[in-house]
N, C-alpha and C positions, 0 to 999 in steps of 0.2 A: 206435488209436494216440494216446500223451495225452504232448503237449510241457512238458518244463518250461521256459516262455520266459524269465524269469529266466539260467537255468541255462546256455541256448545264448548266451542275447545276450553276457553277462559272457563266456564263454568263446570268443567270435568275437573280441571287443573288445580280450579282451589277446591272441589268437593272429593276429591281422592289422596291416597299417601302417594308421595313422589314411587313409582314403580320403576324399576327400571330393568333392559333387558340383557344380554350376556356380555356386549360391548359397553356397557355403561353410561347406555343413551336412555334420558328418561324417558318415560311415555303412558304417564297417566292419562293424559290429555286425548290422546290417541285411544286409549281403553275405552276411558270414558265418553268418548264419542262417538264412535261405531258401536257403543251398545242401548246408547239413546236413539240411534239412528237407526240401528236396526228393530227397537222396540216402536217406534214412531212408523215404521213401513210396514211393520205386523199389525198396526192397529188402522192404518190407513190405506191400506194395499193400495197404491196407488200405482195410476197407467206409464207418469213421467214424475223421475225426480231429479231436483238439481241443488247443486249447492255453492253457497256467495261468500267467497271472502274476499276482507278489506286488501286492496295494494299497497304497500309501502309508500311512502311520499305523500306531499299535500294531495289536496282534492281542493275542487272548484271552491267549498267553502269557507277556505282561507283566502281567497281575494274575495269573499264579501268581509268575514273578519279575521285579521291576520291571529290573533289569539286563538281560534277555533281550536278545542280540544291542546290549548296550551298548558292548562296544570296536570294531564293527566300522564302516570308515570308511563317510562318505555315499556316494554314489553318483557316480561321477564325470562330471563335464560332460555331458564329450563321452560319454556313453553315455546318460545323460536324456535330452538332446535327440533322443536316435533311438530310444526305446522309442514316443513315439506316433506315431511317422511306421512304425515297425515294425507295430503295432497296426492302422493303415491298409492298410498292404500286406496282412496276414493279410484283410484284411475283404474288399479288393479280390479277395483269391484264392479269396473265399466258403469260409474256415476260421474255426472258432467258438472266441472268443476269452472265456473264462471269469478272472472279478475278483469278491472277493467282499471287502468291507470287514469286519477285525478275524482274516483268515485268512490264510494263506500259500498259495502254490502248491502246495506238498505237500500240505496240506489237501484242496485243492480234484483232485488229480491220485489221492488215494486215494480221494475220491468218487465220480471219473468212474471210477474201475478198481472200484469195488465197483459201480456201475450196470453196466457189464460184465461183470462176474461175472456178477451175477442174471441177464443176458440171454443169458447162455451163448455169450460170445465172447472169443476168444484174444486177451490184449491186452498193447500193448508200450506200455511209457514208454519217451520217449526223454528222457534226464537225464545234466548231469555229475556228478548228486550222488547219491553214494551210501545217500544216508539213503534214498532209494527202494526201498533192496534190503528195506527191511520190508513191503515189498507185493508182493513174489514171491510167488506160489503156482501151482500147478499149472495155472491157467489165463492168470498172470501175467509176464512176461519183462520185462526192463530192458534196453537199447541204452544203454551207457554209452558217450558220447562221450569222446575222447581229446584231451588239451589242446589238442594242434599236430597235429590230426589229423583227419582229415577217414573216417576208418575207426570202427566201433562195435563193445565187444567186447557179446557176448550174455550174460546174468547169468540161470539158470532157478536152477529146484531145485536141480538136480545140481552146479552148477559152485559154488551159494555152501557147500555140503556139501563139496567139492572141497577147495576152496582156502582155505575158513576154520573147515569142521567145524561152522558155524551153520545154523541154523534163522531165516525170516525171522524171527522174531518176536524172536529174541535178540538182533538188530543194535540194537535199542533198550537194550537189557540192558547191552550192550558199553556204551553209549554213556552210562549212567548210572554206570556206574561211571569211565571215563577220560574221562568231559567230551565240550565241544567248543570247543575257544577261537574259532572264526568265530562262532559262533554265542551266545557268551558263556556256554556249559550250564560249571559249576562242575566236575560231578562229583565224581572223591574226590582230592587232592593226593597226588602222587606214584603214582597207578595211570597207568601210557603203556596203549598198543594189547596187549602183549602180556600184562600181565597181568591185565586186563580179558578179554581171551579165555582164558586159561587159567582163570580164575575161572568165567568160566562156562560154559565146556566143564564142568566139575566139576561144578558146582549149578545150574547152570541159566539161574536168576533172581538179580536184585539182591534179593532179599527174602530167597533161600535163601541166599546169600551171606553177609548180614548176622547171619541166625539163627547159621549157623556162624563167626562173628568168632572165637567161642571158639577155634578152629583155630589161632587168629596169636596168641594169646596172648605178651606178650612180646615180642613183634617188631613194627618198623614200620608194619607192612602191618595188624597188628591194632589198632595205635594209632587208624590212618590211618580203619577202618572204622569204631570204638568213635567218634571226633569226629565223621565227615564222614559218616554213617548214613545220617541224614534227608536232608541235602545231595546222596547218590545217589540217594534214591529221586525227591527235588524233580528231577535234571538227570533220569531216567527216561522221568519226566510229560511234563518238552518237550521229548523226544524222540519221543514218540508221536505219529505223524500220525493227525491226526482224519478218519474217514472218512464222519461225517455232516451234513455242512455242509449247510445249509439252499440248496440251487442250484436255480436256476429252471432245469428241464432236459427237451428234449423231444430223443429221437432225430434228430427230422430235422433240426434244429440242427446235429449232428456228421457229416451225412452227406456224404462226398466228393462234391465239384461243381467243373466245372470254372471258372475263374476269370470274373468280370465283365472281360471283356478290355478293350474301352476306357478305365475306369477303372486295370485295371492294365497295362497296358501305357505309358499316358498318368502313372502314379507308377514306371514302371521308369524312364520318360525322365527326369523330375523329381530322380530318384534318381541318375542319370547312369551306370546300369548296360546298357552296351552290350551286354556279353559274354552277358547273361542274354537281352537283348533278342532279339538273333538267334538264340536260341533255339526262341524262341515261332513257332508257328506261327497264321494266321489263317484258318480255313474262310471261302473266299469263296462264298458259300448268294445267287448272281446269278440272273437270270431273263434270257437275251436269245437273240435269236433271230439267227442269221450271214445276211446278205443274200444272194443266190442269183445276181440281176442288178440291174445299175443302176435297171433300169422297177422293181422291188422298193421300190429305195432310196427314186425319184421320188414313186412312190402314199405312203412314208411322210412323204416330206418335204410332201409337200402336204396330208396330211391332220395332221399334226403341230400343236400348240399349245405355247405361251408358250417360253421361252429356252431354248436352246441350248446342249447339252455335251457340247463334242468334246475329240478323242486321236487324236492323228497319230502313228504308230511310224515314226519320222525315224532316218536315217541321213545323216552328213557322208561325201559320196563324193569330192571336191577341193576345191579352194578357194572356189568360190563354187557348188560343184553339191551336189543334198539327194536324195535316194530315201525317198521315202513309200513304207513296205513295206506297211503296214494301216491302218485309223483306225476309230473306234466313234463314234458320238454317239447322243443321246438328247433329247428333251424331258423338262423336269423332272418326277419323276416317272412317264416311261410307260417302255417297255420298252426298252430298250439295243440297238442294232443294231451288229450289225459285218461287218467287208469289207475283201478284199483289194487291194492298189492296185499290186504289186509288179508283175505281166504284163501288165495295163492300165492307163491312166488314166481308164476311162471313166465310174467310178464318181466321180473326181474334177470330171468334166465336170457331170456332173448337181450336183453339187453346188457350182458355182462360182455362180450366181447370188445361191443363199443365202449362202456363205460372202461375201458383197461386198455384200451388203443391211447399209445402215447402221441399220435397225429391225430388225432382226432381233440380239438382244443374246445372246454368244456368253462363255462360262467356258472356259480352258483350262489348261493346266500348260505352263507358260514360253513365251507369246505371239509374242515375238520370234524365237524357233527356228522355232514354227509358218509368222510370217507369211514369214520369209524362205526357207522350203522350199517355201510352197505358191508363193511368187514364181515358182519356176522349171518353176513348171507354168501358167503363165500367170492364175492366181489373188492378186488383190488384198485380203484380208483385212480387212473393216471390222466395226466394230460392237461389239467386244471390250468387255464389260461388267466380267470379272473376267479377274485373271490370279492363279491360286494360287497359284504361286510368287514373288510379288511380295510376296502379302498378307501367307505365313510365314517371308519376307527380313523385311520393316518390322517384325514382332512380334518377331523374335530375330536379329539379323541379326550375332552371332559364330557361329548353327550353321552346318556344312556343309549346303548343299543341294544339292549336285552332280547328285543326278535325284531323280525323285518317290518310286521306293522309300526314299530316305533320309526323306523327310517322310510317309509313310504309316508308317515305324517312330517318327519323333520323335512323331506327333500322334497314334496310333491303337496303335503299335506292331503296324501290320500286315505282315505279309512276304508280299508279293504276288508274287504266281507269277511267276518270271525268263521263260517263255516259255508257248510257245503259247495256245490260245482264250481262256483263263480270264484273260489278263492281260488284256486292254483293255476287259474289264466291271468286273475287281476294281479298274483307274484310274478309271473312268468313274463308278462308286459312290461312291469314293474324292471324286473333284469333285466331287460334288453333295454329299456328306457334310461335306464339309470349308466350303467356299466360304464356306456362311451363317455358319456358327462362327468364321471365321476373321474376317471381314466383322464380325460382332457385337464380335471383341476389340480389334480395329481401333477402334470407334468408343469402345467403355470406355476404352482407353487415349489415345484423343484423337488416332491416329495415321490417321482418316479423311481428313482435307484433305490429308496429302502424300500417300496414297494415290490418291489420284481427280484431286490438281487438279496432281501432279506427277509421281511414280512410272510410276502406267501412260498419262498420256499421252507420257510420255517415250519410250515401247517406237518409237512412230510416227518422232520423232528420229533411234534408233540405226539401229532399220533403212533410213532412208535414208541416215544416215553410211557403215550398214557394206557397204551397195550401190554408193554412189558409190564409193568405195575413194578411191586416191591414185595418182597418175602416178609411176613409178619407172625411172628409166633408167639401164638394166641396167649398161652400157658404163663408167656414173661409177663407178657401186658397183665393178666390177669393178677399175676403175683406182686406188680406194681401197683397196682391198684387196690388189694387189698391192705399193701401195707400203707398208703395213702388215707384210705379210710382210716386204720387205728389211728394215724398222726391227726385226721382231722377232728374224731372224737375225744383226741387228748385236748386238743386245744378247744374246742367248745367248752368242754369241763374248765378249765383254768379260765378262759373267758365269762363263764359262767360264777364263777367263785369270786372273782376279782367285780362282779356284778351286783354280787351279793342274792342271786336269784337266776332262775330258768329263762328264758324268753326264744322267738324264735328268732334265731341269728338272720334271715332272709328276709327282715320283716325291717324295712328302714325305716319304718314310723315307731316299733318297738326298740328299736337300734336306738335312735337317736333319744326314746325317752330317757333310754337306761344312762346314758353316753353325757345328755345336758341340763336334765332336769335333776333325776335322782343323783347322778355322782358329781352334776355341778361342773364337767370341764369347759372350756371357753369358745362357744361356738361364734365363728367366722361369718357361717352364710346363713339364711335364714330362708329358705321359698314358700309359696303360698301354702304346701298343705304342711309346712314344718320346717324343724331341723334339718340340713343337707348331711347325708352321712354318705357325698362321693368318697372318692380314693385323694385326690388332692386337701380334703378337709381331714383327715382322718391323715394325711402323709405329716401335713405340720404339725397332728397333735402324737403324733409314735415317740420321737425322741423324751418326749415328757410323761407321756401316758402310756403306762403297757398295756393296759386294754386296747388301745388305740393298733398299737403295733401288734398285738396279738388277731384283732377280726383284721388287721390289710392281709396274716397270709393266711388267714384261713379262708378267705375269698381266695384268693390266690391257687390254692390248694386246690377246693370246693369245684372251682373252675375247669383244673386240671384235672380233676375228677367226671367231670359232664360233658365237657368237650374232649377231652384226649385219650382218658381210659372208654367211656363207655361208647361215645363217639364213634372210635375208632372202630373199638368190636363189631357195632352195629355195620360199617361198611366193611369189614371184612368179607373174602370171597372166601368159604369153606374149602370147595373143590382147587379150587389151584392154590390156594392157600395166603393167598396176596392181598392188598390194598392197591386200590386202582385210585388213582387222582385225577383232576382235569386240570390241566393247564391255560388260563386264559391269555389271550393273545389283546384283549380289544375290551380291557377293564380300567385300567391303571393310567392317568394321567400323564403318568413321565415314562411311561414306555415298557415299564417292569411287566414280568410275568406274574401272575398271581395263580393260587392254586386252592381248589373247592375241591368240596365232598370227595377226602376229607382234604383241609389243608393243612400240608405236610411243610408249609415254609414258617408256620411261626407256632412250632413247637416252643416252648417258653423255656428255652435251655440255660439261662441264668438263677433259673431256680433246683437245687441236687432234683428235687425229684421232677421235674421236667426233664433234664437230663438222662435221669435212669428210662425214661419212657424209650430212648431213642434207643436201648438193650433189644427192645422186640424187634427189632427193622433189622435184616439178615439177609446175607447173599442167596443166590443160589447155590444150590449142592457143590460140591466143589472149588467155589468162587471165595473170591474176598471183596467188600465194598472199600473202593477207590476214590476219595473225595479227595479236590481240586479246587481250592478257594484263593479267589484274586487276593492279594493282600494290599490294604489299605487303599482298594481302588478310587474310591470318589475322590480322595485326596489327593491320587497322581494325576487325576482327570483335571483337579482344580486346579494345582499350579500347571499344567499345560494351559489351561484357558486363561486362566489368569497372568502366566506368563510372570513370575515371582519369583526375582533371582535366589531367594534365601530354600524358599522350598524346593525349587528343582536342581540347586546344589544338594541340598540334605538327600534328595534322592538319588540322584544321580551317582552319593559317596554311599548310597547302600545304609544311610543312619538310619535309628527308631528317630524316624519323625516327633514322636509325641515326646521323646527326650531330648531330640535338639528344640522343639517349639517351648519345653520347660526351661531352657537355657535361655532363648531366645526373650522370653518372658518376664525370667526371674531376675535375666542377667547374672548367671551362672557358667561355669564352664561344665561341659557333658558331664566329665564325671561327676562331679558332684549335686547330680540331677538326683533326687530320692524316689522312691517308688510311689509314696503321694504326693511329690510333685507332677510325677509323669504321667497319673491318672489325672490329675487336673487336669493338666496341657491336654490330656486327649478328650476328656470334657469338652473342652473350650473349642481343639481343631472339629471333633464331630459338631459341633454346636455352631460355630461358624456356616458349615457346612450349610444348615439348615438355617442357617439365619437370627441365632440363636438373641435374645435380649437378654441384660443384665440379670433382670426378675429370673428368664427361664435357666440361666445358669446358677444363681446365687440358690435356687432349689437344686438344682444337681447335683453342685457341690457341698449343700447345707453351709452355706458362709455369709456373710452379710451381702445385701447388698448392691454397696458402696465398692468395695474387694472383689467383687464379681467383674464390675463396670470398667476396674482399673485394671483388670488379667483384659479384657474385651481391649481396650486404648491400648494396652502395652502391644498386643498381640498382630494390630494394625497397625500399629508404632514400624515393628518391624516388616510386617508381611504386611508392606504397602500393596504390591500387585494384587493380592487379593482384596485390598481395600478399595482399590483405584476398578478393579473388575467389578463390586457388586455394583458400586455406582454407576458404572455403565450398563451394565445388562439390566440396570434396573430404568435406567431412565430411554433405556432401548425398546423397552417392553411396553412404557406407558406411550412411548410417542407411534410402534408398530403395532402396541395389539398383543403381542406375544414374544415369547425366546425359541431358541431351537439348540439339538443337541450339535453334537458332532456330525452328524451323519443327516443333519438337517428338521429332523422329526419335530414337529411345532405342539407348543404348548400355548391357547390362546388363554388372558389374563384379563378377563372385562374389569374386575373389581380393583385392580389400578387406579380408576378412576371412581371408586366407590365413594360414596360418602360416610360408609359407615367406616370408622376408625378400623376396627376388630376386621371385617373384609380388606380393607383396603392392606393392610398389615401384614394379611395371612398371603395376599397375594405376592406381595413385598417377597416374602421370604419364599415365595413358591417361583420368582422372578429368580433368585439367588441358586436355587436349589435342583429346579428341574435341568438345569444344561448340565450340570455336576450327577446328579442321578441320571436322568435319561441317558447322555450319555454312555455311562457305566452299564448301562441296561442294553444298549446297541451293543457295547463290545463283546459283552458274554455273550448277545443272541447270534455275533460272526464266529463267535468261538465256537459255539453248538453246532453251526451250518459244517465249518470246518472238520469238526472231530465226526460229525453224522459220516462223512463222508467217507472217512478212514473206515467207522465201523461196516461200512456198506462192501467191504472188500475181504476176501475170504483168508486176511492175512492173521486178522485181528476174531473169528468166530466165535460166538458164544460171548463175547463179552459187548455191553448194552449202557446204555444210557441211563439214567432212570427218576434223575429227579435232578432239580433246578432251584437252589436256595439264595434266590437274589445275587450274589457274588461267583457261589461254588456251584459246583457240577459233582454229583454222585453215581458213579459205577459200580457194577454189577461184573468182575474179571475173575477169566479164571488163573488160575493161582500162578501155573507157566507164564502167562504174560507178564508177570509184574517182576520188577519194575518197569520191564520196556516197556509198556503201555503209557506208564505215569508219567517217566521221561518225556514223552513224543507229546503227552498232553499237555505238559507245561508248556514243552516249547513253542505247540502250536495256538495255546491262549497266550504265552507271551508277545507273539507277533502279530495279533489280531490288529493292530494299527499302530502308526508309527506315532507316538506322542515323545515330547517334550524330553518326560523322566522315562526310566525302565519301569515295564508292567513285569511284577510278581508274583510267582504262584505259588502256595504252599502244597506239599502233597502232604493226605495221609492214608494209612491204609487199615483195615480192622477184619473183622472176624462180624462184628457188628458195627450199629453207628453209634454209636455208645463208647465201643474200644479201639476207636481211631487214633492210629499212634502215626506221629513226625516221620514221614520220609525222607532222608537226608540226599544229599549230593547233587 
């Protein structure tokens, strides 16, 4: 089987939308040809395949006519660009990719079909292009692909005698006489398709043709031949595919093999082809042996050499309870054991010494899950050398890595057995395969120090945060939420009244009847199955419409209600009487911690009763809760990076920033900065921050506009460094791919180069934003390592970490320690690294988190 790659590329390229992958390389063309290609090898299973594409540069056909294929346009962009990344993948799939300088594809595809010949084998071109029908012959067939179509009609002998009464050898015939305007062939002016065939349906040949001009005497057509003679026999000649190209050619070259997987599976990912991906399947070709009894396991563990690599098959059974169903480890290098833990732990027993030996250096896949399931088996976890879900966070940290089959398809494009034996050797392979690789790009890229001296020691952190929990008392929550409820029934009544009728408020198609049709207000957006009743359409009409403003809080409320009151309760621990959290390490794009079931970081504290929720969260017996919030960190982060002499004066003099930026702005002097000016200006510095447009601030501040655009000028007016910084880290981004924080952490940015507006936009501002967040995100996670470490000392006991709110840090102290605790914690987030301006910490301290009062001095 001989591909005309030309022929399919072009032809995917205009029959597909421009696709493109995470780097913002298109690759429809690509798509679209390895799925004709592989649909054309399931219908042909064929012994040898090869595929022809055209060289760059003339071919011999320009020294017979210099015009050859002169009107037709170049090549477009975006389909260059994916002929050698196509070129790759062919190589990757160990198919023999045939270029021969001064020749065409059809050259080169009539060569390989006459070496097929002589070898006496049935052989198909797959081609959109017909001029291949003059290589049909009894041993020959053509699979003509279909524009928008993914079907191939079959062209033999019979059907081109069929349907156009030619012989292959005529299609050149035809062609010499009606031309080819793609290809720039003259032929004779004024002969089309059909009398081109009727021509030589009669005689044959353009030669016999010409001999009989005499026939047309008189007419047109004989004019046409008597002028244009030589000019049909010249369009004839390159029409003729040459079938003895000089090809460097050995059978075993063309012969079917199945793909170099890790390479190709490793350019499917690159490619951003998922669909194809889960296709593939990976022979896992393991060697191990299933352990029989624990004294098995014991005789291995002790006669066993150098590190360590385990795999726990964990399940979440409640809130703080885990079921180790099996687990496998190995020394690197020797044989893979595996064992069941589900009916006993006694396997786990034997192996709790080693698992808690700090020299004994241990690889796993997501440390944290491990160390805090083997917790409840009475196993302490130390020594953890590698965690490979950390290493392939810090190298791409926009993929999903939800579990490890996601990163054995991103890194290997393996699909590991969903169950039983075969799975916990093909993971186990898997981490020893990966580790060092992973380990090695780590240090290329420069992203070794957060890995080692912040990342994975931080796993030690979480799992004591997400141990400890937090004190919750059930009785407040409840009382909170009951009085939520009356407020939400109040305002359904009044929503209802102002209605003029019932309806069910959760019902957007009922919502919007009531809202545009019956009370007539001005709707904005309009989507297929109706009126939009989002939060955005429903914000511009509040100031004019109180219904409007009455359902935004009763969603609000409604909310606060289903995720926070009942939420909450639901994850309540009875017997210790706490809420346990997870803190993710390897979710968040720009480095931040995030926090599930429940998450306790974005309680919605700008609303009173959002706020009273935070009354249930309570120290322990004795204690007071301790919170520690950076103040106004992203800001201090940005003029160090920005390096803006106006802001890192204002800090450096200890000013409210958001009252010298209103000064700055207004062209005012401080004092006479007003309270809504200073929440402007802090509008606009948070807003900057993120990159903020005219539109998305003149909604912030309800102002036009126009007055939005000119606070935005004024504010770069002054705070050029920050103006002169986005520019660059923006145009840094699109020429490397990515930004990085402080401490190096990479954020990559394909859609920089997107062509959708709305993408390319969001990336814009994610260019601006992630070195300013992430960042800020590094410094609190060296603050955590630091303070972990005081707590680890019996000077400070009883007093605990216990939760991480993007900026602040919340503790759990007993009452003796404070203030010196609070003190020691400032000082050692204030030193977390040395920037530009001074880092700030606010203390406060409460009874609950609710009644956190200002700690002064």
């Amino acid at each position: 089987m001989i591909i005309d790659g030309h022929s399919l590329a072009y032809r995917a390229f205009y029959a597909l939308p421009l696709l493109t992958n995470a780097d913002g390389q298109v690759t429809n063309a690509i798509f679209g040809f390895y799925k004709t290609l592989k649909k054309a090898i399931a219908e042909v299973e064929p012994a040898y395949v090869a595929v022809a594409f055209d060289k760059e540069g003339k071919v011999f056909r320009h020294q017979i006519y210099d015009d050859y294929k002169g009107t037709r346009k170049p090549i477009p962009r975006d389909l260059k660009t994916q002929l050698p990344l196509l070129k790759d993948l062919l190589k990757t799939m160990r198919i023999a990719v045939f270029e021969a300088a001064g020749y065409e594809a059809d050259d080169l595809i009539g060569t390989l079909v006459k070496f097929g010949e002589q070898a006496g084998f049935e052989n198909f071109i797959v081609s959109g292009d017909r001029d291949t029908w003059q290589l049909i012959s009894k041993k020959t067939k053509v699979l003509l692909t279909r524009s928008r179509s993914s079907e191939f009609e079959i062209y033999d002998l019979s059907r081109l005698k069929k349907e156009y009464d030619l012989t292959p050898e005529q299609i050149v015939e035809v062609k010499g006489l009606k031309g080819d305007a793609a290809d720039n062939i003259p032929g004779v002016p004024g002969i089309g398709q059909k009398t081109a065939l009727r021509l030589i349906k009669k005689y044959g040949t353009v030669e016999n043709v010409l001999k009989q001009r005499a026939d047309f005497q008189g007419r047109k057509l004989g004019e046409a031949l008597e002028k244009y003679g030589q000019q049909a026999l010249l369009s004839k000649k390159l029409a003729i595919i040459d079938t003895q190209v000089p090809l460097e050619f050995e059978w075993t070259l063309c012969q079917k093999k199945e793909p170099d997987q890790p390479r190709f599976f490793a350019l499917l990912e690159k490619l951003g082809f998922k669909s194809i991906l889960k296709e593939q399947e990976l022979a896992v070709e393991t060697i191990y042996e299933i352990v029989k009894t624990p004294v098995e396991l014991a005789a291995y563990l002790e006669s066993g050499e150098g590190d360590l690599i385990l795999h726990f098959e964990i399940e979440k059974k409640g809130v703080t309870a885990w079921q180790i169903k099996a687990a496998g480890l190995k020394f690197v290098g020797q044989v893979i054991k595996i064992f069941p833990c589900k009916e006993s732990d006694a396997y786990l027993k034997v192996l709790k010494p080693y698992l808690e030996a700090e020299d004994l250096k241990k690889t796993l896949w997501d440390a944290k899950s491990c160390i805090l399931a083997l917790a409840g088996y009475g196993i302490e976890v130390r020594g953890i050398n590698q965690d490979v879900l950390l290493m392939a966070y810090l190298l791409n940290p926009a993929r999903s890595l939800k579990d490890i089959d996601t990163l054995a398809q991103a890194e290997l494009g393996a699909k590991l057995p969903q169950e039983g034996v075969e799975r916990l050797p093909a993971i186990l392979n898997l981490l020893e395969e990966l580790s060092p690789r992973l380990l090695a790009a780590l240090a290329k890229q420069d992203l070794l120090g957060l890995y080692q001296d912040i990342e994975l020691p931080l796993v030690a952190v979480l799992v004591a945060m997400e141990r400890a929990g937090i004190k919750l008392e059930l009785t407040v929550l409840e009382e909170v939420g009951r009085d939520l409820k009356v407020r939400i029934e109040k305002l359904s009544q009044e929503i209802y009244k102002l209605a003029g009728e019932k309806f069910n408020l959760n019902s957007p198609k009922q919502l919007a009847a009531i809202l545009f049709e019956k009370l007539g207000l001005p709707a904005s957006k309009k989507t297929k199955t109706g009126y939009s009743t989002r939060a955005e359409v429903l914000e511009e009409l509040a100031p004019q419409y109180e219904i409007a403003a009455l359902v935004l809080v009763h969603r609000q409320l409604t909310k606060l209600q289903n995720t926070y009151i009942e939420g909450l309760a639901a994850l309540f621990e009875p017997k210790s009487k706490r809420l346990y959290t997870s803190f993710n390490q390897t979710i968040t794009a720009t480095g931040r911690l995030s926090s599930t079931e429940p998450n306790l970081q974005n309680i919605p504290v700008r609303l009173p009763e959002g706020r009273r929720i935070r009354k249930a969260f309570l120290p322990s017996k004795g204690n007071l809760l301790l919170a520690a919030d950076y103040s106004q960190i992203e800001l201090r982060v940005l003029a160090h990076l920005a390096q803006d002499p106006v802001m890192i004066e204002a800090f450096k003099a200890n000013q409210d920033i958001h009252v010298r930026t209103a000064a700055e702005v207004f062209g005012l002097p401080l004092e006479m900065v007003t309270s809504e000016l200073r929440q402007a200006a802090k509008a606009v510095n948070f807003g900057i921050v993120y990159g903020i447009s005219d539109y998305g601030l003149s909604r912030d501040l309800n102002i036009p506009r126009a007055e939005a655009k000119a606070y935005i000028e004024k504010y770069f007016t002054r705070y050029h460094g920050v103006r002169d910084y986005q520019k660059a880290v923006v145009a840094t981004a699109k020429k490397q791919g990515y930004v990085t924080t402080l401490l190096n952490r990479r954020r990559y940015l394909p859609d920089l180069k997107s062509r959708n507006y709305h993408l390319r936009n969001f990336a814009q501002r994610a260019a601006m934003n992630t070195p300013v967040q992430g960042s800020a995100a590094d410094l609190i996670k060296i603050a955590m390592l630091n303070i972990y470490q005081l707590l680890n000392t019996p000077k400070w006991a009883g007093t605990k970490l216990i939760l991480q709110v993007h900026d602040e840090l919340i503790f759990d102290v007993p009452k003796k320690f404070l203030p010196d605790f609070a003190f020691l914690v400032r000082e050692v987030m204030t030193g977390v690294y040395p920037l530009q301006v001074p880092l700030q910490v606010d203390l406060a301290i409460g009874s609950n988190w609710y009644a956190l009062e200002k700690l002064g001095g």
